[in-house]
N, C-alpha and C positions, 0 to 999 in steps of 0.2 A: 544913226541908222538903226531901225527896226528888225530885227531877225523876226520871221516869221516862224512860228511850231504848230507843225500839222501832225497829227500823232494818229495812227493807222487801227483803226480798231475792229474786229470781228463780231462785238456785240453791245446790244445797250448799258449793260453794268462799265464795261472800259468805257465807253464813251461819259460816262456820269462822272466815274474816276477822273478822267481826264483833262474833261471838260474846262475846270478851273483853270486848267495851267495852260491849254493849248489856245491857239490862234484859228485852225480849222480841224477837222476830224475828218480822215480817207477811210469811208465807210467803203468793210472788204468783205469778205468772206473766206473760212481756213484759213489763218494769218502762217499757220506752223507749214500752208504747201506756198508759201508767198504768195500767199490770196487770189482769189478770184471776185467775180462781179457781187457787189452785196445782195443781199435778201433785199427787197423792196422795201417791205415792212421794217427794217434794220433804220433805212433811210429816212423812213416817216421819223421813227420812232428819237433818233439822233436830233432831227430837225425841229424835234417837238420839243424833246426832254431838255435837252442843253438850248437851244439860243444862237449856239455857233455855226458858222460857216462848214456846212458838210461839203463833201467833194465825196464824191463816188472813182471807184478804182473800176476802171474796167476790165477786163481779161475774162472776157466770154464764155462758157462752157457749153462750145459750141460741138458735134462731131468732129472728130479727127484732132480736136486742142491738144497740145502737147505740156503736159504736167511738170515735165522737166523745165530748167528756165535757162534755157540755150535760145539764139536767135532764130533760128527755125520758128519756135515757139510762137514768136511775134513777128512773122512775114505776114505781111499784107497779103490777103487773098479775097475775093471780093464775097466769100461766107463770112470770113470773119469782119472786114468792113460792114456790110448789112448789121450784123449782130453787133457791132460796138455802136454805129447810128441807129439801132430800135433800139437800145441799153440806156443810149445818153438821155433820149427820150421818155423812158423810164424813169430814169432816175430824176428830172426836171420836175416830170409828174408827182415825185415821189417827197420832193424836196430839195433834193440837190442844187447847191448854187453853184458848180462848176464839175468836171469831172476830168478823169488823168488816165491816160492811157498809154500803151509802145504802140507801133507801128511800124515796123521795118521794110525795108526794102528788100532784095535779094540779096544786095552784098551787106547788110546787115549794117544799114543807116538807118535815119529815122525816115521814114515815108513823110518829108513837110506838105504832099500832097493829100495824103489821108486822112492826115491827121488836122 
């Protein structure tokens, strides 16, 4: 069996670091607030430099986003659905060959509908 290592990175220098050792790279942004959606150009630039399989993090900074990482945080609401499908789109644009996201429900499941 294969383990897969995807290593989270906030900018091009980690990503080059990393690069050698990982299997994909979760291009984020602010790694220190548990990251947010990457810079666009972060995505190109990953997708270019290294060769490896990028995956984009979503987590929107959308109004009203909640910076704390409690479930609330990641309730589905159909602002933040719109902004996580114009994001994945983005990032497809961008280079991205898959992207990872929360989604929750109210009582704090995963939304398999939204997601």
């Amino acid at each position: 069996m294969h383990a897969t290592l995807e290593v989270p990175v906030d900018c091009a220098s980690a990503g080059r670091l990393a690069g050698p050792f990982a299997d994909r790279l979760e291009a984020c942004d602010d790694l220190p607030s548990e990251g947010w959606s990457p810079r666009w150009d972060l995505v190109r630039q990953l997708a270019a430099d290294t060769g490896i399989h990028v995956v984009a993090m979503l987590r929107p900074r959308i109004p009203g986003a909640m910076a704390e990482l409690v479930p609330e945080a990641f309730r589905t609401t159909p602002a933040l659905l719109e902004a996580c499908l114009r994001e994945a789109d983005e990032a497809a644009r961008a280079g991205a060959r898959s992207v990872a996201l929360s989604l929750l429900t109210a009582d704090a499941h995963v939304d398999t509908d939204a997601c």
